[in-house]
Backbone as numpy.savetxt, mean C-alpha at the origin, in Angstrom:
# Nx Ny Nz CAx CAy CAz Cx Cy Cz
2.63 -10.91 -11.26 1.79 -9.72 -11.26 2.66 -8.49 -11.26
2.41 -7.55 -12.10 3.11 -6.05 -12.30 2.27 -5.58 -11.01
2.79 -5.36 -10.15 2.18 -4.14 -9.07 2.06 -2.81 -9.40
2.86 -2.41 -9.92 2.69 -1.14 -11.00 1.16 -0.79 -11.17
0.83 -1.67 -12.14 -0.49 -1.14 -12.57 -1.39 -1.13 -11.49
-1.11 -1.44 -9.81 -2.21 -0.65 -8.60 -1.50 -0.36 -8.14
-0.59 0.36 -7.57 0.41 0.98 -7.06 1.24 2.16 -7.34
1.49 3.32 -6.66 2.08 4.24 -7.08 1.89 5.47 -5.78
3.09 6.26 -6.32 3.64 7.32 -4.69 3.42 8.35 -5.56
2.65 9.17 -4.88 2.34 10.64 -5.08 2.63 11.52 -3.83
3.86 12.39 -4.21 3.95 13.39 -2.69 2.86 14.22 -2.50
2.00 14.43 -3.38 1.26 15.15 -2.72 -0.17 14.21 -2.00
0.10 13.26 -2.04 -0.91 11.88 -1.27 -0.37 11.26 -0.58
-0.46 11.18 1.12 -0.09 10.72 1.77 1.57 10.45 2.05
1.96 12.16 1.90 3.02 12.39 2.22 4.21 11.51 0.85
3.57 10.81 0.05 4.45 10.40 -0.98 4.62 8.28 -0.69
3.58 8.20 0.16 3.40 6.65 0.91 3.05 5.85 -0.53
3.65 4.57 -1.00 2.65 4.32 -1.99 1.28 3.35 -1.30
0.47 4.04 -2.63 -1.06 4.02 -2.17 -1.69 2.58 -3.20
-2.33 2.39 -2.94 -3.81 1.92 -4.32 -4.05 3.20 -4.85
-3.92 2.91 -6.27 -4.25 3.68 -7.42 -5.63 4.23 -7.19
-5.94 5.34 -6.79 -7.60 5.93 -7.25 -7.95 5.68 -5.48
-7.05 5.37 -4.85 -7.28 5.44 -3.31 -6.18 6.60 -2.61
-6.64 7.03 -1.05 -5.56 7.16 -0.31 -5.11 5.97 0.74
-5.87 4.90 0.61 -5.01 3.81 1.06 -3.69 3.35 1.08
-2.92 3.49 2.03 -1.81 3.12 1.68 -1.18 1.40 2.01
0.46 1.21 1.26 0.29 -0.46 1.13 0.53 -0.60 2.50
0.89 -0.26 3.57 1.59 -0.20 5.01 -0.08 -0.21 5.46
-0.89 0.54 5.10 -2.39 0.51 6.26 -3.18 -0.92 5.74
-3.38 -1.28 4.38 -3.92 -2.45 4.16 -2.88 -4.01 4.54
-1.41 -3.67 4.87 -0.84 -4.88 5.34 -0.89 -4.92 6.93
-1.31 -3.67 7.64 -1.90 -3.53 8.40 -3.10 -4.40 9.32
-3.92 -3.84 8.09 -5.58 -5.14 7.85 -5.31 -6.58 7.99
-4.53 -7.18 7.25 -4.43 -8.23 7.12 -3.39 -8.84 8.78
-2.30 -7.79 8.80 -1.33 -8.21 10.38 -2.53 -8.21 11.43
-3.98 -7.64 11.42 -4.46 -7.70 12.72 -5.90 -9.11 12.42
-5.72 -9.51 11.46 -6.67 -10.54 11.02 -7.40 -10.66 9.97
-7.47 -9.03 9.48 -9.05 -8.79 8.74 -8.79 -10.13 7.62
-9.86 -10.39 6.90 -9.71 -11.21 5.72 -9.71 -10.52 5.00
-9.54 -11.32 3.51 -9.44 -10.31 2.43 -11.34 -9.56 1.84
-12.03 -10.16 1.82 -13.82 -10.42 2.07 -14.04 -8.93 2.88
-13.50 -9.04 4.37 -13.53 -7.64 5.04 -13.15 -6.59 4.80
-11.75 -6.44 4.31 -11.16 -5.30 3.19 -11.85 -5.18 2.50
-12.46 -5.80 1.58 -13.28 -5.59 0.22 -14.30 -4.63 0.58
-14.99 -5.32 1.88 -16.43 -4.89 2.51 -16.32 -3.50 2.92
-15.59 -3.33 3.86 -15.33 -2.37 4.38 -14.72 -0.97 3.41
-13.82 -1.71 2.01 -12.98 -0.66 1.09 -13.82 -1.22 0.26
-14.62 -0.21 -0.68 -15.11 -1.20 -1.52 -14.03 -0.66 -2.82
-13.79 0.28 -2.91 -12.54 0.76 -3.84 -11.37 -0.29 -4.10
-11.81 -0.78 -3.37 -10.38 -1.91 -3.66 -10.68 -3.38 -3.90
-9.79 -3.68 -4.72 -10.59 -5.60 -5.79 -9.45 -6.57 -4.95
-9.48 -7.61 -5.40 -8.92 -8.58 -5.17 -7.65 -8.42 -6.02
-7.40 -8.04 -7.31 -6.33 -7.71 -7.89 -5.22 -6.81 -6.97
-5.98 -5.46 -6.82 -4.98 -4.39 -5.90 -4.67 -5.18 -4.50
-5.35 -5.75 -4.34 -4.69 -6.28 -2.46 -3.90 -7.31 -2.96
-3.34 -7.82 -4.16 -2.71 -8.86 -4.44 -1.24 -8.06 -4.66
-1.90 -6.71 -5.40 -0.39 -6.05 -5.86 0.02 -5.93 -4.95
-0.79 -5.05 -3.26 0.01 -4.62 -2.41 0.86 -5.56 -1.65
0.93 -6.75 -1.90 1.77 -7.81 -1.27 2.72 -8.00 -1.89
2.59 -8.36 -3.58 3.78 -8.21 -4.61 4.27 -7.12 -4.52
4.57 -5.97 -4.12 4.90 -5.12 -3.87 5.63 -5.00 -2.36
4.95 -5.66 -1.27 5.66 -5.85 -0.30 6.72 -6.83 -0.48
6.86 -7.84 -0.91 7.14 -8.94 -1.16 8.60 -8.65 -2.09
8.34 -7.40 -3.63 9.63 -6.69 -3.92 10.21 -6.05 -3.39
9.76 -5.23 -2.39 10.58 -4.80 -1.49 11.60 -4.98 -0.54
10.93 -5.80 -0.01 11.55 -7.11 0.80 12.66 -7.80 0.45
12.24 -8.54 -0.82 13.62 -9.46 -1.93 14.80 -8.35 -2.14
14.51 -6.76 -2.54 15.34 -6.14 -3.22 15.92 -5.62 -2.24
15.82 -5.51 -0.57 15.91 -5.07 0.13 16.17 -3.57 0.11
14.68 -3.03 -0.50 14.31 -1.50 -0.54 13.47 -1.44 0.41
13.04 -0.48 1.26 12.50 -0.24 1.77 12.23 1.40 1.81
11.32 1.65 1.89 10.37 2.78 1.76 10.93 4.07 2.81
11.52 5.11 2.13 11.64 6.51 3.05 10.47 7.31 2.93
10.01 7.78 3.82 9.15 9.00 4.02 10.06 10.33 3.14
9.23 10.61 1.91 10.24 11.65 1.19 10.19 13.25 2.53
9.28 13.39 3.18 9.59 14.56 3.93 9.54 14.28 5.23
10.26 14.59 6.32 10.71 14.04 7.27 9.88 14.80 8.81
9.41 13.90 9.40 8.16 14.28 10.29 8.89 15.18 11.43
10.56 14.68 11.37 11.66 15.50 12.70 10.88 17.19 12.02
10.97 18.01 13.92 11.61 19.52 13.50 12.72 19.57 12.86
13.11 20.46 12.24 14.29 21.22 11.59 14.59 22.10 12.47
C-alpha cells in the first residue's frame, strides 16, 4: 500500500503532524485509538471520514517509519524561545 495517497503534513494543519487526507486527524491520535483498544468498526463509527483504506495507510506509514528509522519532528517547537 502507497500511504501517500492518505497521508500527508501540512504546517498549517496540526502544526505540520501528518494527518488523513481531508481530515485533521492525525497518524499519532488514530494509533492512539487502536493503543487504547478501540476497533477498527469504532474508528469508522465514531470518524466517519475515515475508510478502512486510510487506517490501513496510517499503519503503513507507521510501520515506514519505524523500518527507516525516521521518526517524526514537530516542524515548530512548543519550547519558549
Amino acid at each position: 500500500m502507497d500511504w501517500r495517497t492518505y497521508i500527508h503534513s501540512d504546517s498549517k494543519i496540526l502544526l505540520g503532524k501528518p494527518v488523513v487526507k481531508g481530515t485533521r486527524l492525525s497518524v499519532e491520535f488514530i494509533l492512539g485509538l487502536f493503543a487504547e483498544g478501540w476497533t477498527e468498526q469504532q474508528v469508522i463509527q465514531s470518524y466517519p471520514t475515515l475508510s478502512a483504506p486510510a487506517i490501513q495507510a496510517v499503519f503503513a506509514f507507521a510501520a515506514e517509519c519505524l523500518k527507516d528509522d525516521v521518526f517524526y519532528t514537530p516542524l515548530l517547537s512548543t519550547e519558549a524561545r
